[in-house]
C-alpha positions as CSV (number, residue, x, y, z in Angstrom):
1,X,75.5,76.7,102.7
2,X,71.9,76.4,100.9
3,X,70.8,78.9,99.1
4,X,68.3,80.9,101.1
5,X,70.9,81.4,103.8
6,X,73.3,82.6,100.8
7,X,70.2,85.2,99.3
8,X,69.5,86.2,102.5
9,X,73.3,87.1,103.0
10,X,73.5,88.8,99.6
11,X,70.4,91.1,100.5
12,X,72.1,91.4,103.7
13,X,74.9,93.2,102.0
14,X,73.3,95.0,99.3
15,X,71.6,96.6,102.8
16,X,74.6,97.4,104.6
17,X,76.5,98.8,101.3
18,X,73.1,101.4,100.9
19,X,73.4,102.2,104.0
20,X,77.3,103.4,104.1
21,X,76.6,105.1,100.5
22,X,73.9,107.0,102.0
23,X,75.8,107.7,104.8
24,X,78.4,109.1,103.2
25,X,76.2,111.2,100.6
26,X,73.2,112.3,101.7
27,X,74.3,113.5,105.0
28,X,76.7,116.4,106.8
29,X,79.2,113.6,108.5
30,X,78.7,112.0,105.2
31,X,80.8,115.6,103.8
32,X,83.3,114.9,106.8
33,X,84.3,111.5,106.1
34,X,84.2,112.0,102.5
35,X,86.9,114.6,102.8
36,X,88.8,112.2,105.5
37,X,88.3,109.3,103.0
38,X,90.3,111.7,100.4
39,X,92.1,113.0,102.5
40,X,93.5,109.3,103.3
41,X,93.3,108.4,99.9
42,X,96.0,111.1,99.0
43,X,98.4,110.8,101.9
44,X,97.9,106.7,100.4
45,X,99.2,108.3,96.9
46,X,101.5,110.4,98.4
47,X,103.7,107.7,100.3
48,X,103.0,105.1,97.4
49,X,105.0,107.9,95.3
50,X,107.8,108.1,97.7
51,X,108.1,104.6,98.0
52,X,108.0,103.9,94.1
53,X,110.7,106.7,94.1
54,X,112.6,105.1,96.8
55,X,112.6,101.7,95.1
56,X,113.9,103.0,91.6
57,X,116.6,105.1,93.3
58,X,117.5,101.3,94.9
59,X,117.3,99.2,91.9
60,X,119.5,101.9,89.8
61,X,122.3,101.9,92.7
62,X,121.8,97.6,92.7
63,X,122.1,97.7,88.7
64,X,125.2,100.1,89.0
65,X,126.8,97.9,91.6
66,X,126.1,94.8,89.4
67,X,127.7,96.2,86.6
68,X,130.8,97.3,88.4
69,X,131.1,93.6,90.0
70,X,130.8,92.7,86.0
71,X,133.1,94.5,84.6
72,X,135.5,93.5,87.1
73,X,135.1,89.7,87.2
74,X,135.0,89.7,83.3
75,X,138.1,91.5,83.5
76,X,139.5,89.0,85.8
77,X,138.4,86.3,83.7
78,X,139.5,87.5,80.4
79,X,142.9,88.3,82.1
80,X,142.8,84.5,83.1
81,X,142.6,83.1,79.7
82,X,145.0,85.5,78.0
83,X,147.4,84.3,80.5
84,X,146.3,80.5,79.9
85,X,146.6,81.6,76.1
86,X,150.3,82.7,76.4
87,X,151.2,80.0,78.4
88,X,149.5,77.1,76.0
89,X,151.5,79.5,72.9
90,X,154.7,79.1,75.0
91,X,153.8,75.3,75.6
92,X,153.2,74.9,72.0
93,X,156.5,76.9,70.8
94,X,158.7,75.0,72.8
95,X,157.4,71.4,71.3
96,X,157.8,72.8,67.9
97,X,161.6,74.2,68.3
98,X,162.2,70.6,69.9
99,X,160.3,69.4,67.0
100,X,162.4,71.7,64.3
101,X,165.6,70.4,66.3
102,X,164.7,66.8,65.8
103,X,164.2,65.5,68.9
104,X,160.7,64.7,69.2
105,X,159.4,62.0,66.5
């Protein structure tokens, strides 16, 4: 694009941009759609609330749920090694009673 076509696009704009500002200032439809503009911009905030809302209430029921699943599988996995635990203790007591009884060299 060279760049009269890009100046003449640019004032192009600016126009159409003065044009909606007056439009929505300077005249009696401009008061309507002013007050439907904020009247959109509101019902906007309104649902962007409910859905920030919405998504803590989820994230604090998916961080409960991740802690519970946790809890439990450290659970499970500290249950694991205490069990590995007595059974290398038992492993280890039984070579040193056949140790104390002289039959392993």
């Amino acid at each position: 694009m060279k760049n009269r076509d890009k100046y003449i696009l640019g004032i192009a704009g600016a126009a159409l941009a003065g044009i909606a500002i007056g439009l929505l200032f300077y005249t009696e439809e401009g008061k309507k759609t002013r007050k439907k503009v904020k009247n959109a911009a509101n019902d906007w905030a309104d649902s962007l609330g409910s859905l920030i809302a919405s998504g803590k209430e989820s994230l604090s029921d998916l961080s409960h749920k991740a802690m519970k699943k946790a809890k439990k599988g450290y659970q499970r996995v500290k249950g694991q090694a205490e069990d590995g635990y007595d059974d290398l203790k038992s492993a280890y007591n039984d070579v040193a009673d056949e140790y104390s009884a002289g039959k392993v060299r």
